[in-house]
C-alpha positions in Angstrom: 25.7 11.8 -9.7 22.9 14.4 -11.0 19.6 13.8 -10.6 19.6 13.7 -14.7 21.4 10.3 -14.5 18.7 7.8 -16.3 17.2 4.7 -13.9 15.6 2.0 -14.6 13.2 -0.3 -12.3 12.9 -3.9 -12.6 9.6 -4.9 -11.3 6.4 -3.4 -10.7 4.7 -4.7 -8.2 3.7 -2.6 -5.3 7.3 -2.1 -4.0 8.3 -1.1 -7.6 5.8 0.8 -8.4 6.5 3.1 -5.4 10.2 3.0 -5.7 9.7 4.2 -9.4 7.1 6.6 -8.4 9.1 8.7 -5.6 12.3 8.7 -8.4 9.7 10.5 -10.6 8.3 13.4 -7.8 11.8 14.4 -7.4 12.4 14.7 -11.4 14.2 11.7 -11.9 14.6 10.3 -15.7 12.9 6.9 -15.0 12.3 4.0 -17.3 9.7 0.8 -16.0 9.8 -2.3 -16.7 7.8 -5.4 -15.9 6.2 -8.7 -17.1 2.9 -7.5 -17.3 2.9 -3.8 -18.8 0.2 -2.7 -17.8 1.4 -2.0 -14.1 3.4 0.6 -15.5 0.5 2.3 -16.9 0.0 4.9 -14.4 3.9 5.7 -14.0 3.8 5.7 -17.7 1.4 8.9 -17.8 3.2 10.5 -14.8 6.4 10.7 -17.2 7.7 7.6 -16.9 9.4 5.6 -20.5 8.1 2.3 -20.6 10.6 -0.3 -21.7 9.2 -3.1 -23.8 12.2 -5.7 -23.0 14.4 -5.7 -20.0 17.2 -5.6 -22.3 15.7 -1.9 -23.4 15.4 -1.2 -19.6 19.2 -2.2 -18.7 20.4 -0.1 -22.0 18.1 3.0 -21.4 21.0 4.7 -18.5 23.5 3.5 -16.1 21.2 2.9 -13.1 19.3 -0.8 -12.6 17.3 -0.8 -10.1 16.1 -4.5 -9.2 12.6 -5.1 -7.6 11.2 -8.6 -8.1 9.9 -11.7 -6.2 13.1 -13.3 -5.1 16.6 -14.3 -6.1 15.4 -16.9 -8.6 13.4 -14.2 -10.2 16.5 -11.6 -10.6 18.6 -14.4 -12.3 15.9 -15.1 -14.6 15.5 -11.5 -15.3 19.1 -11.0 -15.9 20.8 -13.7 -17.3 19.5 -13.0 -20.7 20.6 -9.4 -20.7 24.0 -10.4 -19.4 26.0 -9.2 -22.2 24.6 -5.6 -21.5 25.5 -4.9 -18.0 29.0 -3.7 -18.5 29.4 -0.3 -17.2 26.3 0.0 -15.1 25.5 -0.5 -11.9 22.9 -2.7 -10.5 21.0 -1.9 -7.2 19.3 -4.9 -6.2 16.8 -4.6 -3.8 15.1 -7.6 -3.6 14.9 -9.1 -0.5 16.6 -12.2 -0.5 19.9 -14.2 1.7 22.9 -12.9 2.1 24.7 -16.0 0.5 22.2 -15.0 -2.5 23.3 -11.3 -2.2 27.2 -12.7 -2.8 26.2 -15.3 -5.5 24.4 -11.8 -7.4 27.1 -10.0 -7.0 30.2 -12.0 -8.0 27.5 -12.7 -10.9 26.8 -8.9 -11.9 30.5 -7.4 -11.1 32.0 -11.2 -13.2 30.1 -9.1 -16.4 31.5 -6.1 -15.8 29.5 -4.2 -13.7 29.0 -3.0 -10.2 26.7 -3.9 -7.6 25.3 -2.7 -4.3 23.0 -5.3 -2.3 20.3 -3.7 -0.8 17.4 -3.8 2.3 14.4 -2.0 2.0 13.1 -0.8 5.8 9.6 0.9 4.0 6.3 -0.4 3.4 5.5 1.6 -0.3 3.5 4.0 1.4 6.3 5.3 3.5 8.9 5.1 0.7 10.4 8.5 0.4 9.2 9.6 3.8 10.9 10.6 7.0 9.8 7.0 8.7 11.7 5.0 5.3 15.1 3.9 5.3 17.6 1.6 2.9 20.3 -0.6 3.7 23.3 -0.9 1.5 26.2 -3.1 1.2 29.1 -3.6 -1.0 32.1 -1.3 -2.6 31.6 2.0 -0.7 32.6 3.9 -4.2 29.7 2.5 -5.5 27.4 3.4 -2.9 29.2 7.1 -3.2 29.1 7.5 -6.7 24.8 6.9 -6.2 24.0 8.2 -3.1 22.3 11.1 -4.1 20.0 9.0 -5.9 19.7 6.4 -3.3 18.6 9.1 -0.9 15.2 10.3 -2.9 14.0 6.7 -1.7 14.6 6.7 1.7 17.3 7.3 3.9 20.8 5.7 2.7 22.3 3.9 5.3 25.7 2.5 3.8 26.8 -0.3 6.5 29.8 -1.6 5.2 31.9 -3.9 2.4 30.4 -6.9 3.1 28.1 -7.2 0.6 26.0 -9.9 2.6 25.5 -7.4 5.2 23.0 -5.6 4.2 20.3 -8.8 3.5 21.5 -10.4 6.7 20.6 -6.3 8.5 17.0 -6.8 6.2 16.1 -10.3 7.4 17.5 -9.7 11.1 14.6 -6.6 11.0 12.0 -8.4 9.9 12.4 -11.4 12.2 12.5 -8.8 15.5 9.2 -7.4 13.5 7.8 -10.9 13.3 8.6 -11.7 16.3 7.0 -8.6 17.7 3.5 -9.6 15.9 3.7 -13.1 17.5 3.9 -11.7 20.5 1.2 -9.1 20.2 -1.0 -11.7 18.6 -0.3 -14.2 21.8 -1.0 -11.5 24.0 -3.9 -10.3 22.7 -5.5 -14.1 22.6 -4.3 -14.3 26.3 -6.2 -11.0 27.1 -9.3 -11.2 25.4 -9.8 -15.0 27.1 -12.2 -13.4 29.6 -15.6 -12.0 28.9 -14.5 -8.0 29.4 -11.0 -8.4 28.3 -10.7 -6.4 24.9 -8.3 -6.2 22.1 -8.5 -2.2 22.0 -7.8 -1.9 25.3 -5.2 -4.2 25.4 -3.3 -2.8 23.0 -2.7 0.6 24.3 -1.3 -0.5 27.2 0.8 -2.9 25.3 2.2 -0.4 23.2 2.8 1.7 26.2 4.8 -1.2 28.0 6.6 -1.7 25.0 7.8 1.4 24.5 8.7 1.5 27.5 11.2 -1.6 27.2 12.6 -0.8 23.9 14.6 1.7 25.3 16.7 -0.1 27.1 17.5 -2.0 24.0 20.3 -0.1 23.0 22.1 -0.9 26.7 21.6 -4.5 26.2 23.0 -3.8 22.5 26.1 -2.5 24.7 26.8 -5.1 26.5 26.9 -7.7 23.8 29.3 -5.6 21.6 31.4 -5.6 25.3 31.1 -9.4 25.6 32.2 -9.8 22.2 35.2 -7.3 22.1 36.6 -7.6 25.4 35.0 -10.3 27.5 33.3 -7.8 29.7 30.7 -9.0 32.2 27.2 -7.9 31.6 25.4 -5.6 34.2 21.7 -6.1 33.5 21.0 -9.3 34.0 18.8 -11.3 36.3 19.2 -14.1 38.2 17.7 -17.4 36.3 15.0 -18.6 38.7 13.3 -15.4 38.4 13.1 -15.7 35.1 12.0 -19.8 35.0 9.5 -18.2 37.3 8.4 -15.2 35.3 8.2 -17.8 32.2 6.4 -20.4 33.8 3.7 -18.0 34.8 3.1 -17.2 31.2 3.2 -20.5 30.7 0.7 -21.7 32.8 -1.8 -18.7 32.5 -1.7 -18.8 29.0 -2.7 -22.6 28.6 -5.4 -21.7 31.5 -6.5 -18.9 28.7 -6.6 -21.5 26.1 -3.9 -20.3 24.5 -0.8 -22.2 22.7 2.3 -21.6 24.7 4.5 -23.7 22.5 7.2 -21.0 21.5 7.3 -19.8 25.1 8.1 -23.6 26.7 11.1 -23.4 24.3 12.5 -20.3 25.7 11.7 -21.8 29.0 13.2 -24.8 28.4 16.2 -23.0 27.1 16.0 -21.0 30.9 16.1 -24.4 32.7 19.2 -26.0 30.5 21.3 -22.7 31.8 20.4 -23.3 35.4 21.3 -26.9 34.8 24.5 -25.8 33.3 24.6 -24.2 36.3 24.3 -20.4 35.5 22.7 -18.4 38.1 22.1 -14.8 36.2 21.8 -14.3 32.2 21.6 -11.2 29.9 21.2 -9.8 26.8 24.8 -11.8 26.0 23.5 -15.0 27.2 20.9 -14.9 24.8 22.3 -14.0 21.8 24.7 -16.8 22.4 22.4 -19.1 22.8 20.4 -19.0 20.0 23.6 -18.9 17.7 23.4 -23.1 16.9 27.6 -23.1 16.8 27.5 -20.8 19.5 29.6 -23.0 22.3 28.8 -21.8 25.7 32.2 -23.1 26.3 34.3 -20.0 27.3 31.3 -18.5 28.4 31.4 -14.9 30.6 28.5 -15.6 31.9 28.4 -15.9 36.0 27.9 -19.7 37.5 28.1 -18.3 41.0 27.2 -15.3 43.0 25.5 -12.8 42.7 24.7 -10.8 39.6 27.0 -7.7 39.7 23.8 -5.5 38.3 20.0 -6.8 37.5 17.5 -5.6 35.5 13.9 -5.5 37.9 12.0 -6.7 34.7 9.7 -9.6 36.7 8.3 -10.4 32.7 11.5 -12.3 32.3 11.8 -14.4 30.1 15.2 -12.9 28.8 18.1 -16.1 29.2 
């Protein structure tokens, strides 16, 4: 695909506007569309053609590029210009479900075109920088056929024919993300409890420690792939009183800080219904399988008795 092939971007709002922008700086022919017209005004005068229908935008070149609010939104979008997607190729970034990735997809290819689901890992300010990259799902000709386009955004990451896959990659990033910011928030409220605690200071050594611990992220990564394949026993685990013990200290010092430790009494409730189980160590395997809701731990590899074959001297806890 040469970089004359003609796109066209749904949906201007920031996201859009930054996707369309970064096609443009590497002298890609780019036509805009969105409700309100005006957003496209400053592509417009850096060389962008303004389409005044989305039926002009689909029929300007073979390349759709979908932005918008949601999945509701897209269908909207589309469904009137149904009878003109044969041929083309939609890329729909939008973030949305995998099941709504599928339903899009059977949709778009059922017309007579082909699609690509896709997962934007970029704010727009990073788009079409080093730190961006883009998930992609679906046939891998497809994904072929436009990667050299695909690439001026971000980095292509193509992860497979499942087309669901690369929503349910998207959403599983931005829950660790959000997950992340509850935490920083919690521990900043815990922290700045005292008169000469400080959020500034804090923070650096929070984003030291953590650092720190996402490395061995990719080892715990390991040894739930292992479980999974082959039933292997996990090495870095600890033993589950340490970690009630570790959690309950959170617990306790964060209610003492004034600080809601709801979402932490859930994982260490979770904690205590594995020892009752009667589990003496948990991983990185254990975890994962719990929070899966059909996830039996019948059949389980975890250990009931003993002791752990390897442990991981994290006294934080908190991992089950």
């Amino acid at each position: 695909m040469s970089n004359n092939t003609q796109v066209s971007v749904l949906g201007l709002g920031e996201m859009g506007r930054a996707l369309a922008a970064a096609l443009l700086a590497a002298g890609q022919p780019t036509t805009v569309w969105n409700r309100t017209a005006a957003k496209g005004d400053e592509l417009v005068a850096r060389g962008a053609s303004r389409a005044d229908s989305v039926e002009a935008a689909v029929t300007a070149g073979p390349v759709v590029i979908v932005c918008l609010l949601d999945h509701g939104s897209v269908l909207e979008t589309l469904e009137p210009v149904a009878g003109q997607l044969a041929g083309r190729t939609v890329v729909n970034l939008t973030t949305g479900t995998p099941a709504q990735a599928e339903e899009l997809s059977a949709w778009v290819t059922g017309h007579g075109a082909d699609f690509l689901a896709g997962g934007i890992m970029a704010i727009p300010t990073t788009v079409a920088t080093p730190d961006a990259f883009f998930l992609y799902s679906g046939q891998q000709r497809v994904f072929d056929a436009h990667r050299d386009v695909l690439e001026v955004l971000g980095e292509a990451r193509y992860l497979g024919a499942d087309t669901g896959l690369a929503s349910l990659y998207d959403l599983a990033l931005l829950s660790g993300m959000n997950l992340m910011f509850e935490g920083f928030h919690h521990a900043v409220a815990m922290a700045t409890s005292r008169t000469e605690g400080t959020a500034a200071d804090f923070t650096g050594l929070l984003v030291r420690w953590l650092v720190n611990m996402a490395r061995v992220l990719p080892a715990f990564a390991a040894e739930v792939d292992a479980e999974r394949e082959s039933g292997a026993e996990p090495r870095l685990v600890q033993t589950l009183d340490l970690q009630i013990a570790a959690m309950a200290n959170i617990v306790d010092a964060s209610r003492a800080a004034g600080v809601d430790p709801a979402h932490l009494e859930l994982s260490l409730a979770g904690l205590r219904d594995l020892l009752g189980q009667g589990h003496v160590v948990a991983g990185a395997p254990t975890a994962v399988r719990r929070l899966r809701l059909a996830g039996p731990m019948a059949g389980s590899h975890v250990a009931r008795t003993g002791s752990p074959s390897g442990t991981h001297g994290n006294g934080g806890g908190g991992r089950g």
